[in-house]
N, C-alpha and C positions, 0 to 999 in steps of 0.2 A: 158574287159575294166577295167581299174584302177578306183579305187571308188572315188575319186577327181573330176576325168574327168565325170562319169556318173551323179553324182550329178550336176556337172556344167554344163552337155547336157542337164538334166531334168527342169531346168531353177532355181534350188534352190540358185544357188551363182555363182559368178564367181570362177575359179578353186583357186585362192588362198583361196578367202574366204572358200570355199569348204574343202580346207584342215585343216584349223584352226577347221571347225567343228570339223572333224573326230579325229586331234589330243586334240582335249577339252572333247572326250569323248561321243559329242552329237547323234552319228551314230551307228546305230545297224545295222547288213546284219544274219537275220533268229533269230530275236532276239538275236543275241549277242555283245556284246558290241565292238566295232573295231577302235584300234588307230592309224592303217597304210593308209596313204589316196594311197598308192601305192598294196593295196591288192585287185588284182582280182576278177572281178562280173560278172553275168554271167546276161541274162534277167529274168529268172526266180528265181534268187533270191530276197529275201523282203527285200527291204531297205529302215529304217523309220531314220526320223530326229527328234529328243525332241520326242518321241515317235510315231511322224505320219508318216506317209508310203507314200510315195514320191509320189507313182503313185494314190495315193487316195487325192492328195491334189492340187488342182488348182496351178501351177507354176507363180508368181508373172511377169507380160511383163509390158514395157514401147516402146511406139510407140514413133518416130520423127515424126510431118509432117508438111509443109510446107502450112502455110493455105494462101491460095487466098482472096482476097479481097471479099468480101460478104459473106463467110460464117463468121457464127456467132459462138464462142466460148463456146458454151452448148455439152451436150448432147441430148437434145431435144429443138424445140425453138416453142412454142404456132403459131406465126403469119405461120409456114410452111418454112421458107428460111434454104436452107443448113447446115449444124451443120458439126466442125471438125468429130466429132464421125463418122456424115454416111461417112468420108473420108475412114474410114479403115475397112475391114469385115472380124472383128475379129469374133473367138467364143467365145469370153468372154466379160464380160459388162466392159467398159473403160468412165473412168471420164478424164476432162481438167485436167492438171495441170495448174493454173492459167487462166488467160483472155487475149485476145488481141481484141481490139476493131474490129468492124466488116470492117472498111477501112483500118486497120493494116495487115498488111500482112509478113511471114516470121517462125518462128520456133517455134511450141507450142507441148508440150509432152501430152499422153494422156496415161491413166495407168489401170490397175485395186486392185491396192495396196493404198489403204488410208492414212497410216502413210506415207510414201513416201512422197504422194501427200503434204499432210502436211507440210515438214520437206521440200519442196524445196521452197515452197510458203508464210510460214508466216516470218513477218520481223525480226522474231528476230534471223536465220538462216543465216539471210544475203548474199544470194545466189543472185552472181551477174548476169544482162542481158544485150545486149548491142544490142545495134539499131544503125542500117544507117537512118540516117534522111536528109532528101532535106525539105529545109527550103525557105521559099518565105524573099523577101528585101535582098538578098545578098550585095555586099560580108559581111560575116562575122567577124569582129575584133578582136581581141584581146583582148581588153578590156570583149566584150562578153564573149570569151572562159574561161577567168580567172571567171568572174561570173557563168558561168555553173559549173566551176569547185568547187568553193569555197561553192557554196550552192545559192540555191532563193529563196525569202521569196513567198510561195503560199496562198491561204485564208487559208489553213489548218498547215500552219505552215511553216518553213524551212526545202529547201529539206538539207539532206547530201552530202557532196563532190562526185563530183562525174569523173568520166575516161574519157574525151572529147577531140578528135581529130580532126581536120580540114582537111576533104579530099579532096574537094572542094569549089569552096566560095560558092556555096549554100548547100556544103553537110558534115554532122557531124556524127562522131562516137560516141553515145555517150553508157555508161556504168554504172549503176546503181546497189544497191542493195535494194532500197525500193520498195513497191510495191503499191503507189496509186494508184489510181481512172486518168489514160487518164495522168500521170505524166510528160513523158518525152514532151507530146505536150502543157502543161501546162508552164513548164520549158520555152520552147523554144519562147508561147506566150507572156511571161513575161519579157523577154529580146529584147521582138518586132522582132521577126522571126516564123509566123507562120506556123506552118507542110504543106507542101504536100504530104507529102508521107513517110509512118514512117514503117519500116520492121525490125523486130526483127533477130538480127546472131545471136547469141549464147542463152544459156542459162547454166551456169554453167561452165562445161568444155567442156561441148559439142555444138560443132558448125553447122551451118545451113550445110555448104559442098555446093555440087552441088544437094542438093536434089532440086527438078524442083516442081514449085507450083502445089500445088494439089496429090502431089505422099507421099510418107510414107517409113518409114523402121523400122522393129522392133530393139531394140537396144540391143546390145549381151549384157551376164551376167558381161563380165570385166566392159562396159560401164556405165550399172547398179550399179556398185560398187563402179565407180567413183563416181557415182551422188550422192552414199549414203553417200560417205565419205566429198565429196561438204557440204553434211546436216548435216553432224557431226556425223553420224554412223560410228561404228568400223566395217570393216566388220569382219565375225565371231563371232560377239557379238548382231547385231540384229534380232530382229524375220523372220522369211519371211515362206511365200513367201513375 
């Protein structure tokens, strides 16, 4: 197997990233230093990355999954109700990326990489979200749309412009890269259209799909890559796993 490819089966990067390693220098196979990411490996050869050794080092995962209404977005929740985490049974400890309130229902990542987690979640990354929302007091105007779009002043201040589309008269697409507290049902309270029912599509570049509530999928190393570079990672220049 070509050393790009292994490193990127191992879960270390996706193959391009994979090969920026290798041509930067960063890859040893039997301690020696190797700049061909097209140079044959075999399983029993040692291959470390910045000096640690691939098969000795936990491979950084990031899960999709579609959370159902009543589970709660922890990894553990005191009162006993479902948590995203018992959704997936992993063998490694995985943290939320972010929150979605407990009647939100739709796309939340779950990881066991902390910088990541980081870098898709605080605001100043600006990594956008976008929600289907069915709204009660339709139809919805115009007038409305251009205020969602422009900004609303919240008790916590003015949100930012934000991506809103009209798919129905009770139902909006809307798109965000802040991350308050219950915002987009705040948003919508304040222009006198309250949530019934708010589910999250995308997160970043990556989209809900047909993944069915309640089910999960782990997300290849290219998708990973995507996400990092969503966060403003080069890939081939950050740490990982």
């Amino acid at each position: 197997m070509r050393l790009a490819k292994y490193l990127a089966t191992a879960g270390v990067a996706s193959r391009r990233a994979a090969e920026e390693f290798v041509r930067a220098g960063r890859v040893t196979v039997a301690g020696t230093r190797v700049t061909d990411p097209a140079r044959d490996v075999g399983p029993d050869d040692q291959i470390a990355v910045d000096g640690r050794t691939v098969s000795d080092v936990q491979a950084r995962v990031v899960y999709a999954v579609n959370k159902p209404a009543g589970v709660v977005s922890t990894a553990r929740d005191p009162q006993g109700r479902p948590t995203v985490v018992s959704l997936v049974p992993a063998a490694v400890r995985l943290y939320p990326v972010g929150r979605l309130d407990i009647d939100t229902t739709g796309l939340i990542l779950l990881t066991n990489e902390g910088e990541l987690a980081h870098r898709l979640t605080h605001p100043s990354f600006e990594i956008e979200k976008t929600y289907r929302v069915v709204v009660g007091r339709p139809p919805v105007r115009e007038a409305t749309l251009k205020a969602l779009r422009e900004g609303v002043e919240l008790e916590d201040g003015p949100t930012a412009p934000a991506r809103v589309t009209r798919i129905l008269a009770d139902t909006l697409e809307i798109a965000i890269h802040e991350g308050r507290k219950r915002q987009v049902k705040r948003m919508c309270e304040t222009v006198g259209h309250p949530v019934r029912s708010l589910q999250r599509m995308a997160f970043g570049p990556l989209a809900l799909g047909d993944l069915k509530p309640g089910r999960y999928r782990k997300l290849t190393p290219e998708e990973i890559a995507r996400l990092s570079v969503e966060s403003g990672a080069r890939p081939g220049t950050e740490s990982w796993p």
